[in-house]
C-alpha positions, -999 to 999 in steps of 0.1 A, spaced: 0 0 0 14 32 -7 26 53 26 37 87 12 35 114 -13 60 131 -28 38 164 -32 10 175 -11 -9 206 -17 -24 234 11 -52 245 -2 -61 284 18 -101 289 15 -109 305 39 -112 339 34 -140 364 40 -135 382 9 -144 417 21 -138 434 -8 -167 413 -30 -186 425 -1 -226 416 -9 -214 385 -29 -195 371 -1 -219 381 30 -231 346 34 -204 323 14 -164 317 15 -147 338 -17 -136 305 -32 -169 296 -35 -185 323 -52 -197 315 -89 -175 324 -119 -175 318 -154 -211 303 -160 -207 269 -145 -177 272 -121 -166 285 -86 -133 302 -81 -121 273 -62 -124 254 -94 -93 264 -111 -65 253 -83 -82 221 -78 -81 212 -117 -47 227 -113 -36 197 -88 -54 171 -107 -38 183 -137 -4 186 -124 -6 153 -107 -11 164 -75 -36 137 -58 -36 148 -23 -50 182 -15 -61 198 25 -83 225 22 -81 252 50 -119 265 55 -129 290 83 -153 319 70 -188 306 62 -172 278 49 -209 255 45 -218 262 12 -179 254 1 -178 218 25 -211 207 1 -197 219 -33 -166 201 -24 -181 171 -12 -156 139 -14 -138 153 -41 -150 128 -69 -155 157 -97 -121 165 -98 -106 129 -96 -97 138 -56 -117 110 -44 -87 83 -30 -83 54 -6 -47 74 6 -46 112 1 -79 125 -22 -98 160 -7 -98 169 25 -114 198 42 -98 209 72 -116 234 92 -98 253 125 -102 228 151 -103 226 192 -74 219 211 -78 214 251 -51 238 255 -54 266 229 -92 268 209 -87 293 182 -91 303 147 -65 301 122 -42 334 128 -31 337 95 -17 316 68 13 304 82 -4 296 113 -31 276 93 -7 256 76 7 247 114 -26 240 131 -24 210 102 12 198 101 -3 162 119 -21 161 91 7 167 61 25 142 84 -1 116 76 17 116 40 51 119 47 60 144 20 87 158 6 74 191 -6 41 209 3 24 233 -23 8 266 -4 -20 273 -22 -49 304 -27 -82 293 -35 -93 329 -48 -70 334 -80 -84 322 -120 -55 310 -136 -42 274 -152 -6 268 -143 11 232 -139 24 225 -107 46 196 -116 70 220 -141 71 242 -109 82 209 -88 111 205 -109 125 238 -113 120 236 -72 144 201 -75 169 217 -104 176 244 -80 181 229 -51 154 253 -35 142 250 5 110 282 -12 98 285 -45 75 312 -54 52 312 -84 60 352 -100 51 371 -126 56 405 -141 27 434 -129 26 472 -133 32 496 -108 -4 499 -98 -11 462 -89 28 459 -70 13 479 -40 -9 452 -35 8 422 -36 41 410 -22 76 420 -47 108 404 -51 140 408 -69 162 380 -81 198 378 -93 206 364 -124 204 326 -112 164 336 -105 175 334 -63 154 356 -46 174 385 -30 146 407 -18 110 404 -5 87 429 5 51 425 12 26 454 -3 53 478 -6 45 516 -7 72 523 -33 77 491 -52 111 485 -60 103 462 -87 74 441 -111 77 403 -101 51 397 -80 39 367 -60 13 346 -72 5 331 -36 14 297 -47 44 287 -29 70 253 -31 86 246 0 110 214 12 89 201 42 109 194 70 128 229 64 92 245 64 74 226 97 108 238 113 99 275 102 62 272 115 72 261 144 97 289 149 72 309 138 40 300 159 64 306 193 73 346 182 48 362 203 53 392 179 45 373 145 16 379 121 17 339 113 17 349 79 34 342 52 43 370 31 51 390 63 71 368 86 77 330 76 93 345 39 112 372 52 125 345 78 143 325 50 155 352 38 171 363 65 188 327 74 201 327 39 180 296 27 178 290 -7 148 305 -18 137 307 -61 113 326 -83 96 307 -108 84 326 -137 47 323 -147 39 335 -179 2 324 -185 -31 344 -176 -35 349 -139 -57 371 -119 -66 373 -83 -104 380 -85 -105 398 -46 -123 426 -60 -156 434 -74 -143 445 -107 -112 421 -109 -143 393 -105 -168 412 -138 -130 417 -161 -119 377 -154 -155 369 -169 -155 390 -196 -119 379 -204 -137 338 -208 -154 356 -236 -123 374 -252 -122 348 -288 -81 343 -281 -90 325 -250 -65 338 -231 -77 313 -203 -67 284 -227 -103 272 -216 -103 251 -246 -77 234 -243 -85 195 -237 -56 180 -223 -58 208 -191 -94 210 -181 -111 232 -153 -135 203 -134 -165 215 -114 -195 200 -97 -221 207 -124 -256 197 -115 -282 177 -139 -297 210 -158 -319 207 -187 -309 222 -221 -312 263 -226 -338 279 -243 -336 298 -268 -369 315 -274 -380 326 -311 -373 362 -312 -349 362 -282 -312 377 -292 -276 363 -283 -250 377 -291 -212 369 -276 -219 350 -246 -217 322 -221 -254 310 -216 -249 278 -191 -276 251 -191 -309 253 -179 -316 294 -187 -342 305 -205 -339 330 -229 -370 353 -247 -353 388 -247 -317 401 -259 -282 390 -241 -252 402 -255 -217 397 -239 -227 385 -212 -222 352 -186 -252 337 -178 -251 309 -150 -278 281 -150 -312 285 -143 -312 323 -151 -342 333 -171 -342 364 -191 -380 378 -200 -392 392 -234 -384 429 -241 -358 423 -208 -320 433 -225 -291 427 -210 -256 439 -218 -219 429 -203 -229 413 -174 -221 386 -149 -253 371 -139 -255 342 -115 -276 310 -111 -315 313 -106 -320 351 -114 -349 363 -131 -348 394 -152 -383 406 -159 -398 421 -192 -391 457 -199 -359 456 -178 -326 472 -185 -290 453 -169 -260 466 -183 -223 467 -169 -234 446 -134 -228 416 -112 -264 400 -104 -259 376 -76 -279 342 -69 -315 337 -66 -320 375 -75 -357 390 -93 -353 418 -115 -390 435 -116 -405 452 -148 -385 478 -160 -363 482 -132 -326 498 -146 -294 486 -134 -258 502 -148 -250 520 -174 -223 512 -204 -195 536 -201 -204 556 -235 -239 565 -219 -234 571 -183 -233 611 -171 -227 624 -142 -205 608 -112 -179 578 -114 -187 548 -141 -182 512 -122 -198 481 -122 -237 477 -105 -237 450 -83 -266 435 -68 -261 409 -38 -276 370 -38 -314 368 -32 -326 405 -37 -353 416 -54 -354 449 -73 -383 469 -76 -404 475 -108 -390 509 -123 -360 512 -101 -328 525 -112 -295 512 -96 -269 536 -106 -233 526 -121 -209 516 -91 -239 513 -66 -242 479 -50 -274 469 -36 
């Protein structure tokens, strides 16, 4: 029977996801709906399976039901095993110490008896809120070639997006000379990915360091990084130069959907060999009413259209009423749009009604007056006949 792994993967999930705000009131971030038939968790665990990666713990904490069901055993993405498989791994009681996870490093130790179980050699560190397809398994050897103790997935950003994410700087051999995490003044453009490659037995050794500095963040862009660093261990960049983007923010989440319907498939989507798995439900076909109208979009089984959709994601069960038009928007499962009604430029949550020629948005050409952003209405509202959400206005 086989005893170990060679690779396990962390999988972090359990963020609030603040900055969605209405879309992640009641659900985990990695669980919200993306791209007409998946959740954002979707794309590291097709990643794993894809990559070879058959043993995957996934760190849960904030409102993490909804996640625990779509997850399940595992069996849609081929993470159902006798030894390794899916495994959700919420905070848990100790006699001694009952607490939530501190931050990421500290997650990762609350569950080193549990990466123990497989006896690894390396552990992948995981985010379960970015849309991106990478292979973990070229990652795992560069990590070997190099003879790294850290390897961190980076790739190039402008000066913008560096403020918000952890910089580095490499010398010519791709070591990593410098980290800083959400620097003021960046001093460079590679940027962390959040998907780390570390040697295990040098990484528990850091927790463990880590989890007895009263003055640590347990985190590990802010202290366990910075750490090897400053021991001199051999830490790598690994260049990734596919599409990646961390979807933490309401219009990061409508600009990854839009991009699924960009014709060069910069998501590769198509690609056969390195498929995205979800849990898709038994829907019935779409319909496609006479006289309804779409144009450039993603309509997911089960919706039924009679009016006009154009570039647009439409999740299952949506149903879009005659004389309704909608326009460049993310709408999710079970919403009704009514007759008359206008959506253009938004993110319609779950289970929403749109009433009778209610407006929500605005295309950027047409709006006057104030800021243009992205309408958002939360899961399971209703909107008022005639009302008129204004662009950026969540609801």
């Amino acid at each position: 029977m086989e005893r170990k792994k060679e690779c396990i993967a962390m999988l972090l999930a359990g963020g609030q996801g603040s900055r969605l705000y209405v879309l992640t009131q009641d659900t985990a971030k990695p669980a919200v709906p993306f791209g007409g038939k998946y959740r954002i968790i979707d794309f590291s665990l097709s990643n794993c399976v894809n990559s070879g990666i058959d043993t995957v713990g996934i760190l849960t904490q904030y409102q993490p039901l909804e996640l625990n069901d779509y997850i399940g055993n595992g069996q849609p993405w081929d993470l159902n095993r006798n030894f390794g498989g899916a495994h959700v791994l919420p905070p848990y009681t100790k006699t001694s110490n009952n607490q939530w996870y501190k931050g990421t490093a500290n997650a990762i130790y609350q569950n080193i008896p549990f990466i123990e179980r497989y006896q690894p050699e390396y552990v992948l560190i995981l985010s379960g809120d970015h849309i991106y397809k990478m292979d973990y398994h070229k990652m795992l050897r560069f990590h070997q070639e190099k003879e790294a103790e850290c390897t961190i997935a980076v790739i190039t950003v402008g000066p913008d997006e560096a403020k918000r994410m952890g910089i580095l700087s490499t010398d010519g051999n791709q070591a990593i000379t410098e980290f800083e995490e959400k620097p003021a003044h960046p001093k460079g453009n590679q940027a962390s990915m959040g998907v780390y490659l570390f040697t295990w037995e040098v990484l528990k050794q850091y927790l463990i360091a880590d989890e007895a500095d009263p003055d640590s963040e347990n985190d590990f862009g802010k202290n366990v990084i910075p750490a090897f660093l400053r021991d001199g261990r051999r830490l790598f960049a690994y260049p990734f130069e596919g599409y990646w983007k961390d979807v933490g923010t309401l219009g990061s989440l409508w600009d990854a959907n839009m991009d699924l319907l960009d014709p060069k498939d910069p998501l590769d989507m198509r690609n056969p060999r390195f498929k995205v798995y979800a849990r898709n439900y038994a829907s019935p076909s779409s319909l496609l009413a006479p006289g309804s109208k779409v144009t450039n979009s993603f309509v997911a089984e089960g919706c039924e259209i009679y009016g006009g959709v154009d570039h647009c994601v439409l999740y299952t069960g949506c149903v879009v009423e005659e004389g309704a038009s909608v326009t460049g928007a993310v709408v999710m499962p079970n919403t009704r749009i009514k007759r008359g009604s206008r959506v253009s430029y938004a993110i319609i949550g779950e289970q929403c009604v749109i009433e009778p020629g209610a407006t929500i948005g605005a295309c950027p050409e047409c709006h006057t007056g104030g800021e243009w952003g992205i309408s958002v209405v939360g899961h399971r509202r209703t909107i008022p006949a005639g009302a008129v959400i204004k662009p950026k206005e969540i609801v």
